[in-house]
N, CA, C and O atoms as a CHARMM CRD file, in Angstrom:
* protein
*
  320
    1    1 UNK  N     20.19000 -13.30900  44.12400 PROA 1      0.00000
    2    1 UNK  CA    21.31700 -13.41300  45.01400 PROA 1      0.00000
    3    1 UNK  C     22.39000 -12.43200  44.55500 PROA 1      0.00000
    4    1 UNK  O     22.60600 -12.38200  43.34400 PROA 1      0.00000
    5    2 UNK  N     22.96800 -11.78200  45.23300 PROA 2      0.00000
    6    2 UNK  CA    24.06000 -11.06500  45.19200 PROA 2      0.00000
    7    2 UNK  C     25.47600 -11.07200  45.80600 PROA 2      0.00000
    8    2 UNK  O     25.38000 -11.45000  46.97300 PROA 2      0.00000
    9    3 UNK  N     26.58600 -10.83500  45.51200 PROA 3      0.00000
   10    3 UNK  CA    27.43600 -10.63100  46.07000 PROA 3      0.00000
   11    3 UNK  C     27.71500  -9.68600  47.14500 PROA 3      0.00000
   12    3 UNK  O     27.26500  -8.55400  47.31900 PROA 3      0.00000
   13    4 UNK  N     29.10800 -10.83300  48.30100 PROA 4      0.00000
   14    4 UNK  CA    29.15400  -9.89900  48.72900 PROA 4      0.00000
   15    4 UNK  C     29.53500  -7.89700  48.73900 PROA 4      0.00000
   16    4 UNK  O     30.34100  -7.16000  48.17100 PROA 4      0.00000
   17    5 UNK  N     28.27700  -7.71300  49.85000 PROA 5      0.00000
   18    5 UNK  CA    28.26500  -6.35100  49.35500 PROA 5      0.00000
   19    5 UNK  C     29.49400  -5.40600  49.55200 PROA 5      0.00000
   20    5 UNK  O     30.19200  -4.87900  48.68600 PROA 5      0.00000
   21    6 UNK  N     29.57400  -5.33200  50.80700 PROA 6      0.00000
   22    6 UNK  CA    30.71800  -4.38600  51.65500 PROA 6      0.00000
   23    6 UNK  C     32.04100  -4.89200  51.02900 PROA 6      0.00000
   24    6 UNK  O     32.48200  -5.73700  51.80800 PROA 6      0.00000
   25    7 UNK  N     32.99700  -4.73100  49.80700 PROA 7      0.00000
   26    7 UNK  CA    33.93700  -4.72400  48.92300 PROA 7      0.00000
   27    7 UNK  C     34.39000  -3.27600  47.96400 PROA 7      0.00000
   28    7 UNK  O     33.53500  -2.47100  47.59400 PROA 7      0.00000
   29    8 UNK  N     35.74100  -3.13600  47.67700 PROA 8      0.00000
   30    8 UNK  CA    36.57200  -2.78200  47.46400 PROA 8      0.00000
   31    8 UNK  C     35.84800  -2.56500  45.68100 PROA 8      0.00000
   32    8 UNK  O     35.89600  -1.46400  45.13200 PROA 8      0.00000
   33    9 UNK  N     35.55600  -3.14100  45.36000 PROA 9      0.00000
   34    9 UNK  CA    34.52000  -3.06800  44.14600 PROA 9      0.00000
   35    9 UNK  C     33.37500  -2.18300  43.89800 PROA 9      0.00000
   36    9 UNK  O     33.22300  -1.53600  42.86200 PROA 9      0.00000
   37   10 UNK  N     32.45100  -2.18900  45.06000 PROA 10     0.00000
   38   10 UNK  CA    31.08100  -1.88600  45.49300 PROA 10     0.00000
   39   10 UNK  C     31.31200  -0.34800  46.04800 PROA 10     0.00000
   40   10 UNK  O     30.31300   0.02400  46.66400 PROA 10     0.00000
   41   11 UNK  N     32.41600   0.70600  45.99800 PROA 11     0.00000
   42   11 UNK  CA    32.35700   1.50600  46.62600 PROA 11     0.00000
   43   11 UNK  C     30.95700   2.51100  46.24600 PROA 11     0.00000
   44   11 UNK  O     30.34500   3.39000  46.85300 PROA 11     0.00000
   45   12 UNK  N     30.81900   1.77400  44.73100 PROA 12     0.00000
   46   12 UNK  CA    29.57100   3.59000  44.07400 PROA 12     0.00000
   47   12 UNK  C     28.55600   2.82900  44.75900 PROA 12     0.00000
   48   12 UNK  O     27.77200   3.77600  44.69200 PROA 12     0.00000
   49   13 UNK  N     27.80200   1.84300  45.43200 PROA 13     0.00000
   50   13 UNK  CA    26.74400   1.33300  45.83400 PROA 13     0.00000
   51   13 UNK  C     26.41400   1.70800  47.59200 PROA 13     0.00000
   52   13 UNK  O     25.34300   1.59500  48.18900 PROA 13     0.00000
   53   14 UNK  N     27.36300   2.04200  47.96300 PROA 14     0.00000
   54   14 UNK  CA    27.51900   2.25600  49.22700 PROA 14     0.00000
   55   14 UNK  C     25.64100   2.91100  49.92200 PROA 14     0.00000
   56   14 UNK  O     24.95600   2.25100  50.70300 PROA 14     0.00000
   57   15 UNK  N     25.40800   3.71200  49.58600 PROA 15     0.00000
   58   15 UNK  CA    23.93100   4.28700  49.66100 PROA 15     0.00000
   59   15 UNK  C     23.21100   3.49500  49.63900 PROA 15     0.00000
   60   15 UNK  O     22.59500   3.44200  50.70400 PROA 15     0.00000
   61   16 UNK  N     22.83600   2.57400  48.74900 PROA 16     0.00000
   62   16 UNK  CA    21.97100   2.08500  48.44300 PROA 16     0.00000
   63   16 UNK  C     21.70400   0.77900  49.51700 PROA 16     0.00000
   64   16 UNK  O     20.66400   0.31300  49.98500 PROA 16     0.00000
   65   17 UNK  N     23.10800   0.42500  49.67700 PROA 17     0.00000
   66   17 UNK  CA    23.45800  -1.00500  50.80700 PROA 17     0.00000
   67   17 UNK  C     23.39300  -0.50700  51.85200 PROA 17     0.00000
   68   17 UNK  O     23.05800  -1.36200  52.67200 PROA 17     0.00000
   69   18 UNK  N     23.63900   1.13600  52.61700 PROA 18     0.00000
   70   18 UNK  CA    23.15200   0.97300  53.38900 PROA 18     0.00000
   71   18 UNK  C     21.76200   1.07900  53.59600 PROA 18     0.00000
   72   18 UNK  O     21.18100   0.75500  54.63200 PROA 18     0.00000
   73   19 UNK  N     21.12200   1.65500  52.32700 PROA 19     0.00000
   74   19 UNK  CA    19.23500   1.48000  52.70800 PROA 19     0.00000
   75   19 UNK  C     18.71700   0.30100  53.10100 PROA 19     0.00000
   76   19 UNK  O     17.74100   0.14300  53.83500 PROA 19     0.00000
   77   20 UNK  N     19.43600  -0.58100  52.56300 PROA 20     0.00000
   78   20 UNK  CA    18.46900  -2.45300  52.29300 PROA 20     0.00000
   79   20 UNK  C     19.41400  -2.83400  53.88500 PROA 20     0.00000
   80   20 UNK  O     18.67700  -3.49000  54.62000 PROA 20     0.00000
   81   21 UNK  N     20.33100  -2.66500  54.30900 PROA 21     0.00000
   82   21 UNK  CA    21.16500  -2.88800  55.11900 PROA 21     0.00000
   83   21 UNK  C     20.00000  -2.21100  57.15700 PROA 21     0.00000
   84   21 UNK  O     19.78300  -2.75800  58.23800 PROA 21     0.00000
   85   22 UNK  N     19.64600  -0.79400  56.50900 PROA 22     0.00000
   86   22 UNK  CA    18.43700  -0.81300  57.52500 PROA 22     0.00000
   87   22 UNK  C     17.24600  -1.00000  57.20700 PROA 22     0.00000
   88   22 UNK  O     16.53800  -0.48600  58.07300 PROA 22     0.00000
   89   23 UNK  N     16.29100  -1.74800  55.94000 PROA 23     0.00000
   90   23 UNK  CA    15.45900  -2.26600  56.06500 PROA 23     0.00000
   91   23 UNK  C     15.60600  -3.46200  56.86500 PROA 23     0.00000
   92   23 UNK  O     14.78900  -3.76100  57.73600 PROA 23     0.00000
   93   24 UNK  N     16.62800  -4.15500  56.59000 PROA 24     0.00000
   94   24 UNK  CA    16.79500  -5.34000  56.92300 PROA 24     0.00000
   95   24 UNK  C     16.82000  -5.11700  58.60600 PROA 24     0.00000
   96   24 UNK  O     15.96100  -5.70500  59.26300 PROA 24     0.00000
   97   25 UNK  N     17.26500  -4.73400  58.91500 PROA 25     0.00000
   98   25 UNK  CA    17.64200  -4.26700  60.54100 PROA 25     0.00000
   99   25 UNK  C     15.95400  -3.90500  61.45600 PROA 25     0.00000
  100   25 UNK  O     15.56000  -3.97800  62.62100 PROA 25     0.00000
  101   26 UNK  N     15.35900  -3.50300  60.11100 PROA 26     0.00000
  102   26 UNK  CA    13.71100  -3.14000  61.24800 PROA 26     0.00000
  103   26 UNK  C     13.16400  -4.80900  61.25900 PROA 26     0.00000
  104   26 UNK  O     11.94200  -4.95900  61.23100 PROA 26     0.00000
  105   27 UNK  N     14.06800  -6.09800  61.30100 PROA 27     0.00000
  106   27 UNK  CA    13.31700  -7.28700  61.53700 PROA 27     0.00000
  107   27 UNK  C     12.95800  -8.26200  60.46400 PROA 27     0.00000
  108   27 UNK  O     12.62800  -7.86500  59.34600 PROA 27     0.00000
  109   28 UNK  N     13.00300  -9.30100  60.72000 PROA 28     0.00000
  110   28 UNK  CA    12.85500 -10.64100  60.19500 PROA 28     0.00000
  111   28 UNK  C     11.80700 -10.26400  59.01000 PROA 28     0.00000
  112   28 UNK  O     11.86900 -10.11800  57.78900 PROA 28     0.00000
  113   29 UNK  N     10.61500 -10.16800  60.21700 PROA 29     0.00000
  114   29 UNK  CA     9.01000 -10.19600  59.12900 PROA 29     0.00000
  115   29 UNK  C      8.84200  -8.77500  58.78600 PROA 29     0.00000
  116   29 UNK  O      7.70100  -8.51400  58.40400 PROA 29     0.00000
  117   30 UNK  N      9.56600  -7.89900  58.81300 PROA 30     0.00000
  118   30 UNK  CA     9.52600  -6.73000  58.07100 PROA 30     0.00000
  119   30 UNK  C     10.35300  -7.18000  56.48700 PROA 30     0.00000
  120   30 UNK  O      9.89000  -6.78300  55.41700 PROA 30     0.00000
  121   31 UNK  N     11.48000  -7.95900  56.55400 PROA 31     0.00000
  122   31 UNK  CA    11.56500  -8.38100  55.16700 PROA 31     0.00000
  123   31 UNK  C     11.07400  -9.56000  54.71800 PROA 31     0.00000
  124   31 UNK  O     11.17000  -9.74800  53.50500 PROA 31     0.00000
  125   32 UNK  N     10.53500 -10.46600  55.43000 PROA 32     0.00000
  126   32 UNK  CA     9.15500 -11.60600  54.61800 PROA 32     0.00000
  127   32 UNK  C      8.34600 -11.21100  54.19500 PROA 32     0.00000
  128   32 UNK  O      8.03900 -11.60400  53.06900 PROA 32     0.00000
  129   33 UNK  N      7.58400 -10.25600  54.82800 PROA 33     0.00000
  130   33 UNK  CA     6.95300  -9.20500  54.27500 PROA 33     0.00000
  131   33 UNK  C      6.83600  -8.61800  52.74800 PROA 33     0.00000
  132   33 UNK  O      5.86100  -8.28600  52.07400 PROA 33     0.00000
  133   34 UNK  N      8.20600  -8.63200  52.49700 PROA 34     0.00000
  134   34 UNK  CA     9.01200  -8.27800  51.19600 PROA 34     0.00000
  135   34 UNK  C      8.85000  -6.54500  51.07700 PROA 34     0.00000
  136   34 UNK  O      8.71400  -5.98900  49.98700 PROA 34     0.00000
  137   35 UNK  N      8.89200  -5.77800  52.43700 PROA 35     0.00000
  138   35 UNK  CA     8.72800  -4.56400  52.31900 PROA 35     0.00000
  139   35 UNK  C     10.25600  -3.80800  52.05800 PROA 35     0.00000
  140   35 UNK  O     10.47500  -2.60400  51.93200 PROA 35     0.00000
  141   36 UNK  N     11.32800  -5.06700  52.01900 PROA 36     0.00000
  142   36 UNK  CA    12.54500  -4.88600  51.47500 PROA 36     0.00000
  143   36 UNK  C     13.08300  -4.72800  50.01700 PROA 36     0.00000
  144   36 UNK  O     14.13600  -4.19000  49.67600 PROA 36     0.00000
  145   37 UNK  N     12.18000  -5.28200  49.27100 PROA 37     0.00000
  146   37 UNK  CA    12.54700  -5.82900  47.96200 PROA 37     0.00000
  147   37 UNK  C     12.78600  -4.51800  46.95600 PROA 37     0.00000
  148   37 UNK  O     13.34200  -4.68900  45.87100 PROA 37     0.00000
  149   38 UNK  N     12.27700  -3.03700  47.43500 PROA 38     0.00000
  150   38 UNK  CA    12.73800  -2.19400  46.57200 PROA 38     0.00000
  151   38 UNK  C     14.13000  -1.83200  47.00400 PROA 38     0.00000
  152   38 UNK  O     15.04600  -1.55100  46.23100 PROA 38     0.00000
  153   39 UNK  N     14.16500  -1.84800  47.65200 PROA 39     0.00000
  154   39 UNK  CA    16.23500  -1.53800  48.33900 PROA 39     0.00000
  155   39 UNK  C     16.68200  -3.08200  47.67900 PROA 39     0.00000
  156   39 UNK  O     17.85200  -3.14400  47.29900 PROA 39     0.00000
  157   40 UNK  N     16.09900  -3.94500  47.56500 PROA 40     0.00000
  158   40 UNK  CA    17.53200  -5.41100  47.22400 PROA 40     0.00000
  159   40 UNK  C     17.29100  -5.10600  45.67500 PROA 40     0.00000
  160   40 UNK  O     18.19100  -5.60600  44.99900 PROA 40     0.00000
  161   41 UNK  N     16.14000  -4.29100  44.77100 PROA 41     0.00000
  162   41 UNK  CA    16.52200  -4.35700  43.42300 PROA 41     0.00000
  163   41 UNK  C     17.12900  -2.94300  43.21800 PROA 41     0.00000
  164   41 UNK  O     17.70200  -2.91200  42.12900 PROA 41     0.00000
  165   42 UNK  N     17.18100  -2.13600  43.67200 PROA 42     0.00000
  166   42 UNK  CA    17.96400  -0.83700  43.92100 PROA 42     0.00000
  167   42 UNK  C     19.53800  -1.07900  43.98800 PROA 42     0.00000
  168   42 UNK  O     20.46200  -0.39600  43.54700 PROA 42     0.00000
  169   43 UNK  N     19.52900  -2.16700  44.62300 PROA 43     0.00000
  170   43 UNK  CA    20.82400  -2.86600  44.78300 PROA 43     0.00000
  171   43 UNK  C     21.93400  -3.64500  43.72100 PROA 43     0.00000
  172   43 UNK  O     23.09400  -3.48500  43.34000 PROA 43     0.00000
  173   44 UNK  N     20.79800  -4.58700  43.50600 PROA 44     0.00000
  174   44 UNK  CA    21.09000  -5.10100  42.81200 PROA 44     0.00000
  175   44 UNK  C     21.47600  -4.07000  41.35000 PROA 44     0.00000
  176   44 UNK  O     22.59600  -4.14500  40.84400 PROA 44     0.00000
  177   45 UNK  N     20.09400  -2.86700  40.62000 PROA 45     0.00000
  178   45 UNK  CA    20.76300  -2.82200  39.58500 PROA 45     0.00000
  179   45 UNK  C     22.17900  -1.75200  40.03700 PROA 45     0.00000
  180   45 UNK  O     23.02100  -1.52700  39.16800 PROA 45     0.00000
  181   46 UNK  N     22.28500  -1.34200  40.98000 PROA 46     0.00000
  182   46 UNK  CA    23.90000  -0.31500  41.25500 PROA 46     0.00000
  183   46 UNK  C     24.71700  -1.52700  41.23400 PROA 46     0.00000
  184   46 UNK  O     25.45000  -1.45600  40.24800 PROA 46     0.00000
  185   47 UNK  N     24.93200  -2.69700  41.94100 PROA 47     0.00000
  186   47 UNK  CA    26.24700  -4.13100  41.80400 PROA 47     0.00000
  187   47 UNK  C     25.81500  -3.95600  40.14600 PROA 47     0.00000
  188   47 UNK  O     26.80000  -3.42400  39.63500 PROA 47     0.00000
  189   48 UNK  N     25.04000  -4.11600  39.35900 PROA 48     0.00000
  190   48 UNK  CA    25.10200  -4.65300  37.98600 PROA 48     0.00000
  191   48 UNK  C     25.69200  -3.72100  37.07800 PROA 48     0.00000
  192   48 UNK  O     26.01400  -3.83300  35.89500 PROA 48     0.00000
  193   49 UNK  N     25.76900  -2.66200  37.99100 PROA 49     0.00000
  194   49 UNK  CA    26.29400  -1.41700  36.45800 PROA 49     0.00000
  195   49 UNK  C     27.31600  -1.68600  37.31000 PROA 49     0.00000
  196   49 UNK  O     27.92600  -2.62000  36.79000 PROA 49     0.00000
  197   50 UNK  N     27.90100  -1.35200  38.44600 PROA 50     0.00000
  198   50 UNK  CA    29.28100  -1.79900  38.91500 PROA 50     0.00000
  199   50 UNK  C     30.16800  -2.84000  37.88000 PROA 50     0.00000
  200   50 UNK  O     31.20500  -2.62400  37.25200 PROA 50     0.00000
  201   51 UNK  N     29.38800  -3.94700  37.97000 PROA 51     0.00000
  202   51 UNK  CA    30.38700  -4.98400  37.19300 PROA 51     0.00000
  203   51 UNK  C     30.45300  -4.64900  35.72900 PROA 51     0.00000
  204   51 UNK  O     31.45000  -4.83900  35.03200 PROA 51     0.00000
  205   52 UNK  N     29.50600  -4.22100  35.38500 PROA 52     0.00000
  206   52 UNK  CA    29.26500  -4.07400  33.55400 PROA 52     0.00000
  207   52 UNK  C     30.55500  -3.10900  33.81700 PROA 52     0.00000
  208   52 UNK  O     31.65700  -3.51600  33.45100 PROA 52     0.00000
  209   53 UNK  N     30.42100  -1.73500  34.49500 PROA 53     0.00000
  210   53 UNK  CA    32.03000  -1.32600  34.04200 PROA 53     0.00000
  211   53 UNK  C     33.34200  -1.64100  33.90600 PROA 53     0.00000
  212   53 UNK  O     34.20400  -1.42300  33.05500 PROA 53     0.00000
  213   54 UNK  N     33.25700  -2.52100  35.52900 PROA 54     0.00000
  214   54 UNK  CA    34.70800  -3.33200  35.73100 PROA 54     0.00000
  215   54 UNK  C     35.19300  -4.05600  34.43900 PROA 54     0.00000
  216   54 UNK  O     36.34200  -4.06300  33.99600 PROA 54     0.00000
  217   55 UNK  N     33.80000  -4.82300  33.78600 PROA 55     0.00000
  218   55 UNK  CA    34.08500  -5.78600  32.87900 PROA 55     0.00000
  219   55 UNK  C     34.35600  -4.91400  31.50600 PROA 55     0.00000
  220   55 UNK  O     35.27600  -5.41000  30.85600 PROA 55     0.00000
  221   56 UNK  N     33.87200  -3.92500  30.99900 PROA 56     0.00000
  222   56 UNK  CA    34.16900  -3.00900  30.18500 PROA 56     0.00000
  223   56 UNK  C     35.66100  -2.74200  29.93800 PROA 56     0.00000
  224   56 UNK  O     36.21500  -2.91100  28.85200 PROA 56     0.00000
  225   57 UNK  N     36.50300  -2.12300  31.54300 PROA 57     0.00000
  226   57 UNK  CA    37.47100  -1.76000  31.87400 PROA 57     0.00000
  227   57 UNK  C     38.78200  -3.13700  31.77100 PROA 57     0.00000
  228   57 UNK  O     39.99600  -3.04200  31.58600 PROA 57     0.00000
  229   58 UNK  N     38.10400  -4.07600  31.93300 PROA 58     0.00000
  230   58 UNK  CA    38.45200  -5.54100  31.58300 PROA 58     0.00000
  231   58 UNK  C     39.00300  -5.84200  30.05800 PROA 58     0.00000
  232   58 UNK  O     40.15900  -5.99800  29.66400 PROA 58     0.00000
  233   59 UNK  N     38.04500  -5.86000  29.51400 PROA 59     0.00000
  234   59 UNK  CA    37.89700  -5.61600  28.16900 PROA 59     0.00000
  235   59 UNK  C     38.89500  -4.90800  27.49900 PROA 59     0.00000
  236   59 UNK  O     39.51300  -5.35100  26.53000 PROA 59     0.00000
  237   60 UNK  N     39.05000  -3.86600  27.98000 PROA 60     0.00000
  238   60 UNK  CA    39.89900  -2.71900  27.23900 PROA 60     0.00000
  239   60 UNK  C     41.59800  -3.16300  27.34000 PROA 60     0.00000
  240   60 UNK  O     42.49300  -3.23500  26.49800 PROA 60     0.00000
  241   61 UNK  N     41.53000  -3.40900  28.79800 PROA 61     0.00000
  242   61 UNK  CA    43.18300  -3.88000  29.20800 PROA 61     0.00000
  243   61 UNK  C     43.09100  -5.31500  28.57100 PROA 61     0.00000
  244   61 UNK  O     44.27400  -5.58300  28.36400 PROA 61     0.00000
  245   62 UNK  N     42.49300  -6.17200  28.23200 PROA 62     0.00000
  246   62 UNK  CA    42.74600  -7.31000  27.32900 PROA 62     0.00000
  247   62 UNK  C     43.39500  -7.25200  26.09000 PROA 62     0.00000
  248   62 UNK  O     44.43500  -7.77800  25.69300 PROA 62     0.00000
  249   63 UNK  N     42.36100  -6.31000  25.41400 PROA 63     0.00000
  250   63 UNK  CA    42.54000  -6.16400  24.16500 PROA 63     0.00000
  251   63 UNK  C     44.11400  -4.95500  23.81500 PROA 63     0.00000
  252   63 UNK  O     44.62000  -4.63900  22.73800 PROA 63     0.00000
  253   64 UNK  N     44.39200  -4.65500  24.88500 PROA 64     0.00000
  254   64 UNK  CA    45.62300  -3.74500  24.29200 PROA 64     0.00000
  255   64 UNK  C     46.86900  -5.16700  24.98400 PROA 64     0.00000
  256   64 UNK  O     47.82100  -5.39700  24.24000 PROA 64     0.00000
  257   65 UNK  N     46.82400  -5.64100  25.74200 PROA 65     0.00000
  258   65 UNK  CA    47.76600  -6.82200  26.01300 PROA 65     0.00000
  259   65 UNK  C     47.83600  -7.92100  24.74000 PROA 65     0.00000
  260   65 UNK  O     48.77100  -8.63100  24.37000 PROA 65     0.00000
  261   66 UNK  N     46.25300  -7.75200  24.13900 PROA 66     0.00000
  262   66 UNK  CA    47.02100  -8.74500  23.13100 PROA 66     0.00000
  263   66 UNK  C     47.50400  -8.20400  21.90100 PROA 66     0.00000
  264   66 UNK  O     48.23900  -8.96500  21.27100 PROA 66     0.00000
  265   67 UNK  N     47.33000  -7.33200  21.50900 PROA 67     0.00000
  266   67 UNK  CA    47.60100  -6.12400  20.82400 PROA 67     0.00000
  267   67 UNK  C     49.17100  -5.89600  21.18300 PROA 67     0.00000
  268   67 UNK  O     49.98700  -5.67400  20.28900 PROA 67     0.00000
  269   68 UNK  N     49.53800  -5.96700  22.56300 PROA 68     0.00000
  270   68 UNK  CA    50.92900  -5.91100  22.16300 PROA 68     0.00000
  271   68 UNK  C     51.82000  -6.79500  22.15600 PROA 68     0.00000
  272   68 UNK  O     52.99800  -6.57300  21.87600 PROA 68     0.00000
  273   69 UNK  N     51.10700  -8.45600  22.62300 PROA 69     0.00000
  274   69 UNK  CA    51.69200  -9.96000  22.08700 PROA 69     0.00000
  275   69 UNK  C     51.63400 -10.20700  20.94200 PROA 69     0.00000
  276   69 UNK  O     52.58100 -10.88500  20.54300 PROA 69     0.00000
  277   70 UNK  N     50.39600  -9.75500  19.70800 PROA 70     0.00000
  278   70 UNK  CA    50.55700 -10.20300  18.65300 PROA 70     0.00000
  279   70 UNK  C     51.44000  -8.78300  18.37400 PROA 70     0.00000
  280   70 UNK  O     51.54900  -9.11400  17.19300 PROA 70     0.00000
  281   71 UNK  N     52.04100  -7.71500  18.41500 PROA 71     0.00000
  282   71 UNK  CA    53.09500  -7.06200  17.72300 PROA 71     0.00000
  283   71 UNK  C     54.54800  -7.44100  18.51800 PROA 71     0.00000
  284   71 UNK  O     55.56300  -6.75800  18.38000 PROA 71     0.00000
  285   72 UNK  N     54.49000  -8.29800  19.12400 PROA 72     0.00000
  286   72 UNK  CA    55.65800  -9.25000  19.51100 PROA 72     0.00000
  287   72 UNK  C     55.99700 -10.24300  19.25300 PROA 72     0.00000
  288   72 UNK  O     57.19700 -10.50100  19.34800 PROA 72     0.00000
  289   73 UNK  N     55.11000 -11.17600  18.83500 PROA 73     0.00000
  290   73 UNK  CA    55.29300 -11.75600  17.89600 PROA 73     0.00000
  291   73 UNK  C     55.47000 -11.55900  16.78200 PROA 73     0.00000
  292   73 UNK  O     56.32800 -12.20200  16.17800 PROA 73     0.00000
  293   74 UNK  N     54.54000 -10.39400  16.03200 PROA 74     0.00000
  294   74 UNK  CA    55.06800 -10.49800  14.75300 PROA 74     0.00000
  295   74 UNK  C     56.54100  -9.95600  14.53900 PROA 74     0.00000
  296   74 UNK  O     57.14000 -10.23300  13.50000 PROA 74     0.00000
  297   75 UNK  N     57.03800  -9.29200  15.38600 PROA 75     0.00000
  298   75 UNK  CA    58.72200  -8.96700  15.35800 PROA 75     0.00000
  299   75 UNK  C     59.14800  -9.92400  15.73800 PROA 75     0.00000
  300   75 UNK  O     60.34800  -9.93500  15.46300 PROA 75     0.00000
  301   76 UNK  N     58.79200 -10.98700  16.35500 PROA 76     0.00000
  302   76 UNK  CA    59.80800 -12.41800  16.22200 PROA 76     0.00000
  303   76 UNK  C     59.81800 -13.30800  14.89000 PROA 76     0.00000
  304   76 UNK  O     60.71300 -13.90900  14.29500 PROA 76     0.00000
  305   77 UNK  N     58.58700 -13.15300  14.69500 PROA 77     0.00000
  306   77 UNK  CA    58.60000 -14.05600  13.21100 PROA 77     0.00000
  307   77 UNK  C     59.31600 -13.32300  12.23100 PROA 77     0.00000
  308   77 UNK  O     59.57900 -13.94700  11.20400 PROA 77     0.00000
  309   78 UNK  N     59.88600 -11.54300  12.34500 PROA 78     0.00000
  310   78 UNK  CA    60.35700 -11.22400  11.21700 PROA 78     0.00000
  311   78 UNK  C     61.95500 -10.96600  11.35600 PROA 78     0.00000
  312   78 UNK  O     62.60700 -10.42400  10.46300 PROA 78     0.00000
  313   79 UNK  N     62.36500 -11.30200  12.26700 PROA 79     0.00000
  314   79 UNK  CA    63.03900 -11.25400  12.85200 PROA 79     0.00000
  315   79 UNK  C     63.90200 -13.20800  12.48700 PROA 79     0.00000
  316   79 UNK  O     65.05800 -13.44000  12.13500 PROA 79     0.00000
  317   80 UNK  N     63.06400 -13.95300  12.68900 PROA 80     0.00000
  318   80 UNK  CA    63.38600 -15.36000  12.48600 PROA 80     0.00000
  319   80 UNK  C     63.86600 -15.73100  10.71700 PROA 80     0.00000
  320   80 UNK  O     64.16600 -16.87800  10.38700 PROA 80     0.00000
């Protein structure tokens, strides 16, 4: 299962969603079939490096926010 696709997030996947986007469109039993399933893991791994970066980029702005609470604190405690 995946998220939704068409987002503000998902822009580097765009290609790929629209491939699985017209498999899906040639019909029901064209994807029971599972003649879809290389476009939904095509998909899937472009959403997965998507998020691994976001979360990377996540990561980074965390660690400098607390980085500059604990040097705010420690000028309050020396300060006290």
């Amino acid at each position: 299962m995946h998220p939704h696709l068409h987002t503000k997030n998902n822009r580097g996947c765009e290609e790929v969603m629209a491939a699985l986007d017209e498999c899906h469109a040639q019909g029901f039993l064209h994807k029971v079939l599972g003649n879809c399933n290389g476009a939904k893991r095509e998909v899937n791994k472009c959403l997965r490096a998507e998020r691994l970066e976001r979360t990377a980029q996540n990561r980074e702005k965390a660690k400098g926010k607390k980085e500059r609470i604990q040097r705010v604190w420690k000028d309050i405690d020396e300060e006290s």
